[in-house]
C-alpha positions as CSV (number, residue, x, y, z in Angstrom):
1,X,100.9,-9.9,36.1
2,X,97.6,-8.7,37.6
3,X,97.6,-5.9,40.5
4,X,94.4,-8.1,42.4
5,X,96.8,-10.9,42.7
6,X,99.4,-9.1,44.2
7,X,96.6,-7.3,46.3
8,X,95.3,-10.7,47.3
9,X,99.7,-11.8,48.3
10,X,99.5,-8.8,50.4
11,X,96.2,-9.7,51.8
12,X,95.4,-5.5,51.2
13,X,91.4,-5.2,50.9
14,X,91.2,-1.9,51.1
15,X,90.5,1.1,48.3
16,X,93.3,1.7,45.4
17,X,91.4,4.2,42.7
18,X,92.5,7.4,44.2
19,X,96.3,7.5,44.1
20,X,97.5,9.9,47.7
21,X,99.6,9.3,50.7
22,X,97.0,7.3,53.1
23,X,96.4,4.8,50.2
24,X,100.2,4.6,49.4
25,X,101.2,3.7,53.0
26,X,98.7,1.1,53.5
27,X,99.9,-0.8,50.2
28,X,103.2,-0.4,51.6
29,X,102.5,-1.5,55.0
30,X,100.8,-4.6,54.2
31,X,103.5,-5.0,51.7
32,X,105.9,-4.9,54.1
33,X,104.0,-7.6,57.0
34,X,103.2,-10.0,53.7
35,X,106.6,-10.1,51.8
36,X,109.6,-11.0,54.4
37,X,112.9,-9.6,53.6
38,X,115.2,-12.4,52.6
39,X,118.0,-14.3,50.4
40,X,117.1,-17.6,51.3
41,X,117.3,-18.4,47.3
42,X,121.5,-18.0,47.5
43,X,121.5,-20.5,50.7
44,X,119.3,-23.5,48.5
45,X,121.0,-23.4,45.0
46,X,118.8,-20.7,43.5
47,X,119.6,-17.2,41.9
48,X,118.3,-14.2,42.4
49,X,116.8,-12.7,39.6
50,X,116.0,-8.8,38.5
51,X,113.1,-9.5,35.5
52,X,110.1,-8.0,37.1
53,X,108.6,-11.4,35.6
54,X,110.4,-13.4,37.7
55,X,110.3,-11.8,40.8
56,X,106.4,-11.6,40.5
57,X,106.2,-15.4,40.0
58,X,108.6,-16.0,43.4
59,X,107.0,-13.3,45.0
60,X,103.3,-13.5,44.5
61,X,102.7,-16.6,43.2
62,X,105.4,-19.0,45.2
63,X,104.5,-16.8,48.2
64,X,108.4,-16.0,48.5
65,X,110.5,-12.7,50.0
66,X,112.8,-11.4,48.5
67,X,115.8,-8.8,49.4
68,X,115.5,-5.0,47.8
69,X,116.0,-5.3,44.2
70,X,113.1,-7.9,44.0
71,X,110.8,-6.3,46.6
72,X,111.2,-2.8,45.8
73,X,111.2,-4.0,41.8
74,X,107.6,-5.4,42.4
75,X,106.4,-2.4,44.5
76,X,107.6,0.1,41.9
77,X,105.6,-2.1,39.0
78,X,102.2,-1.9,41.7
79,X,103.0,1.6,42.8
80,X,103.0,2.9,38.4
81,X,100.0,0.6,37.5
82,X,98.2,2.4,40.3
83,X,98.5,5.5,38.8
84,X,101.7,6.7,41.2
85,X,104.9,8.6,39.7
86,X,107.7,6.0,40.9
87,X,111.2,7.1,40.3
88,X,114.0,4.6,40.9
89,X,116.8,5.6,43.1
90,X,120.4,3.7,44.5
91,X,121.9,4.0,47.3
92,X,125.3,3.2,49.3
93,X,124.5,1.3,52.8
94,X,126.6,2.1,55.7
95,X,128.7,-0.7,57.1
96,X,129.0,-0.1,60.9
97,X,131.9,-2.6,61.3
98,X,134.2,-0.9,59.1
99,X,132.5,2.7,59.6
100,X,132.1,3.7,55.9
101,X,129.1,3.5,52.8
102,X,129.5,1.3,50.1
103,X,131.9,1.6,47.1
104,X,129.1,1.0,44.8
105,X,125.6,1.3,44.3
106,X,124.0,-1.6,46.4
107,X,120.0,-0.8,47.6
108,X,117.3,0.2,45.5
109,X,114.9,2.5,46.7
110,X,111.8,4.4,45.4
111,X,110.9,7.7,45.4
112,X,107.2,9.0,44.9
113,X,105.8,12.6,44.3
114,X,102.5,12.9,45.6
115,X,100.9,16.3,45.4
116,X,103.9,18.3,44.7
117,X,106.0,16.5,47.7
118,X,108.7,13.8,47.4
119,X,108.7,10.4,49.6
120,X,110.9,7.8,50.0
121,X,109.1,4.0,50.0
122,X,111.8,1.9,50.6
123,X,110.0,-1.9,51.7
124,X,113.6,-3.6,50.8
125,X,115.9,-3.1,53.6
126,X,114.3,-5.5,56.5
127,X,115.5,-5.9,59.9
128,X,114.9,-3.2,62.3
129,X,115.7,-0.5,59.9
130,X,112.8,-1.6,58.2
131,X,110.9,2.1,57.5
132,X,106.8,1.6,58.1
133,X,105.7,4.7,56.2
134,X,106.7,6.5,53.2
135,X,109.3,9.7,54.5
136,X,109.0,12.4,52.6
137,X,112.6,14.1,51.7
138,X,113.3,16.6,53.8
139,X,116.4,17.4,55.5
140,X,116.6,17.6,59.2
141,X,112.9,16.8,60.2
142,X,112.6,14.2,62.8
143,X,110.1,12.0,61.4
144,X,108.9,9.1,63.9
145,X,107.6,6.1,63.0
146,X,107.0,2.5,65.3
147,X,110.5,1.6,65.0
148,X,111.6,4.8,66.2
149,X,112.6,7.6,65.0
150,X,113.8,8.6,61.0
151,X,115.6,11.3,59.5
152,X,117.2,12.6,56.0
153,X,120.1,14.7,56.1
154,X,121.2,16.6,53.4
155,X,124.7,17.8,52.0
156,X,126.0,18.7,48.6
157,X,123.0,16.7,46.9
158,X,123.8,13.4,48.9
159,X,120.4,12.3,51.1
160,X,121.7,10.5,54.4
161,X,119.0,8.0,56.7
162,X,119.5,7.5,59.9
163,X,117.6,6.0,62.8
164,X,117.7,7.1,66.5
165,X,117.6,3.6,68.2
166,X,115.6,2.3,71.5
167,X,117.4,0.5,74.4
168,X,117.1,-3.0,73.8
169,X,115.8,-5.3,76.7
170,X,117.0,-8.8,75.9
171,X,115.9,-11.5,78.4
172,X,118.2,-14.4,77.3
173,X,121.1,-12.1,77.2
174,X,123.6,-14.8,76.5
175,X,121.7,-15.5,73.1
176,X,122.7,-11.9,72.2
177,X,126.6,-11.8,71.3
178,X,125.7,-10.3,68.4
179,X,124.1,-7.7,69.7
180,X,125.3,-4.2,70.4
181,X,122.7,-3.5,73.0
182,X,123.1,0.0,74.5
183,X,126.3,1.6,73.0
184,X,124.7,2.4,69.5
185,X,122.8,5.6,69.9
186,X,121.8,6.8,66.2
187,X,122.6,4.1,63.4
188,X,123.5,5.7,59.5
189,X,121.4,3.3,57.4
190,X,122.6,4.5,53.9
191,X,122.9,7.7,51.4
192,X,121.9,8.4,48.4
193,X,121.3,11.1,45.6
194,X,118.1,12.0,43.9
195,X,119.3,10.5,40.2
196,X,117.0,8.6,38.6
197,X,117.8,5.0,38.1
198,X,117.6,2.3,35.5
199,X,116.6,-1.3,36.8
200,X,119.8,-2.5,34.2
201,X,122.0,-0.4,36.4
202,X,121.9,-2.8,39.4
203,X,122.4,-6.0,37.3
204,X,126.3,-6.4,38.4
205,X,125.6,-5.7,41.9
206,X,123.0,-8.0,42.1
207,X,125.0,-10.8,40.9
208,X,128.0,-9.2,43.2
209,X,126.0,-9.6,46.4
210,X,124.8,-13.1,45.8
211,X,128.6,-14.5,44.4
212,X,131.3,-12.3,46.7
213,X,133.0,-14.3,49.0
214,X,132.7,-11.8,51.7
215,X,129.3,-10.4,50.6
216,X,127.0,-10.0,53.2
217,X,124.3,-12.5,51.8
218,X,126.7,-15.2,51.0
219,X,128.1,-14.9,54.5
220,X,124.4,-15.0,56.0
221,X,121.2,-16.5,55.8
222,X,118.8,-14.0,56.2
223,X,114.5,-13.9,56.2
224,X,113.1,-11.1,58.4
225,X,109.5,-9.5,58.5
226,X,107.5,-6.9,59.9
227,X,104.4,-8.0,62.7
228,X,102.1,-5.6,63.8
229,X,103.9,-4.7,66.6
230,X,107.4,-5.6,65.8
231,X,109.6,-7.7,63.3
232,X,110.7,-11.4,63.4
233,X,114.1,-12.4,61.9
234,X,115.8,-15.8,61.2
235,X,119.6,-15.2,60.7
236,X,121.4,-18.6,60.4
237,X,119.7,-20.7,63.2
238,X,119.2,-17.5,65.0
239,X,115.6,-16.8,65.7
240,X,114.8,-13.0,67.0
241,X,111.5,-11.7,67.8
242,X,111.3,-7.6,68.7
243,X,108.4,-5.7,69.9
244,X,108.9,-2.2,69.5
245,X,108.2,0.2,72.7
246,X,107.9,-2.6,74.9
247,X,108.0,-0.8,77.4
248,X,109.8,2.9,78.8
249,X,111.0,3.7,75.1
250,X,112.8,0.0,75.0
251,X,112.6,-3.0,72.6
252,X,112.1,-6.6,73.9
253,X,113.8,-8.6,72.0
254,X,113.4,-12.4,72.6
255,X,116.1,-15.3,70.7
256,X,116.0,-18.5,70.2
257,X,118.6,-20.9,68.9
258,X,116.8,-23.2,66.4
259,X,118.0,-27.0,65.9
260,X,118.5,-28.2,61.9
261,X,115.3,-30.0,62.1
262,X,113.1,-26.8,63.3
263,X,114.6,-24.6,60.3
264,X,111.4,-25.6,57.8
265,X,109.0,-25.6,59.8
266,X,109.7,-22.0,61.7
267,X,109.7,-20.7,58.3
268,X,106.6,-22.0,57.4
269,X,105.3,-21.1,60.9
270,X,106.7,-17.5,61.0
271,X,107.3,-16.3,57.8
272,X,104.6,-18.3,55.9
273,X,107.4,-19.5,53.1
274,X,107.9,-23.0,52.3
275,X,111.2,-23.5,50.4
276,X,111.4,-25.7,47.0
277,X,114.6,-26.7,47.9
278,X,116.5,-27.7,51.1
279,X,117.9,-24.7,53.0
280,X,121.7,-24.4,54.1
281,X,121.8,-22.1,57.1
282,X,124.9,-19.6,57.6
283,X,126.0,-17.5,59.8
284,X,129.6,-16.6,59.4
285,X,129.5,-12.9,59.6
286,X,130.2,-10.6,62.5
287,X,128.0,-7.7,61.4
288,X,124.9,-7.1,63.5
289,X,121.6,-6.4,61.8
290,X,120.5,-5.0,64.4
């Protein structure tokens, strides 16, 4: 494991010798546009695994994604060779369709002090809740970023993100019946308290989330990553390209039904990932990801 080769994955040219926050959120941004989001592994007869071995070899040598146990593994291992103080954290994500947080422990996240202040890096959730800079934790303070705007709340020691959300402007609106367009306001993305946490603790999760029946990554097929400007996502056969503040504080966001035969190659094309084995797309699940 060598920190240039994972510099060269993420294409990141820039200066790493002085560990503050400007540095930080460059890593994590060109993390975040390099390494897509996904669990394509579960949908081609692969595991996923939580050695930081193996999820360097998928990640920066096979040029693969990953979901936020692998993604937010490998940051942490850059992130403490660079000289930053990483502390694991878990969290519960909210589930909109049944209005409630996990029952367990299901996300990994990081926190990092810099200069006497804590900050969230989280570049394992995807989607449009996708954060592009570090947060720092604190309670209350609107903090906006591109995808709009972020916030911690705070109650009895339990951290809660949420993200006020744009109106979405969808062109091909009959692509969209998954969408809840306008109704959604302010969307709860997850809590979670400021214990540290052991990579061994999310081993049963991990292999929870990839075997449920009704888990959300055995019920979809998911690759997603952040552009410059926006994200691109591949759910199922569902392609879904968003451009943030397209215009008069709305998203654009553009879908396109793929066929079969278009799958490999829109990977290759959009998400620069070319599988080892033959992908089976699903899309069985109600729940919106965005």
């Amino acid at each position: 494991m060598d920190i240039k080769e994972y510099f060269a994955r993420i294409s990141y040219q820039g200066s790493y010798d002085k560990p503050d926050l400007d540095t930080l959120t460059a890593i994590f941004q060109h993390h975040i546009r390099a390494v897509p989001f996904e669990n394509l592994s579960i949908h081609c007869g692969e595991r996923v695994e939580l050695d930081l071995g193996p999820v360097y070899h998928k990640i920066v040598r096979k040029n693969r994604g990953g979901w936020c146990m692998e993604n937010n593994h490998l940051l942490s291992w850059a992130l403490k060779t660079l000289g930053y103080n990483v502390t694991l954290l878990g969290a519960k994500v909210y589930v909109p369709e049944d209005d409630m947080y996990a029952d367990e422990i299901d996300h990994l996240l990081l926190k990092v002090v810099l200069q006497g202040k804590s900050y969230i890096v989280d570049g394992g959730f995807g989607m449009s809740y996708q954060l592009w800079q570090p947060m720092e934790l604190a309670a209350g303070k609107d903090q906006p970023q591109t995808p709009g705007i972020f916030r911690f709340l705070e109650e009895d020691g339990i951290w809660y993100l949420e993200k006020v959300k744009r109106k979405q402007y969808i062109p091909n609106q009959s692509d969209a019946t998954s969408h809840n367009v306008d109704k959604e306001v302010c969307r709860r993305i997850y809590l979670f308290t400021l214990q540290p946490r052991d990579i061994e603790e999310f081993r049963p999760r991990n292999l929870h989330l990839q075997t449920a029946p009704g888990s959300l990554f055995v019920t979809k097929s998911i690759c997603s990553l952040q552009t410059t400007k926006g994200i691109r996502a591949l759910v199922g056969w569902k392609l879904t390209e968003m451009t943030y503040n397209y215009k008069d504080n709305m998203d654009l966001v553009e879908i396109r039904i793929l066929t079969d035969e278009e799958i490999e190659k829109t990977l290759k094309e959009k998400f620069n990932i070319t599988l080892d084995k033959k992908l089976v797309p699903i899309n069985t699940s109600k729940l919106s990801l965005f």
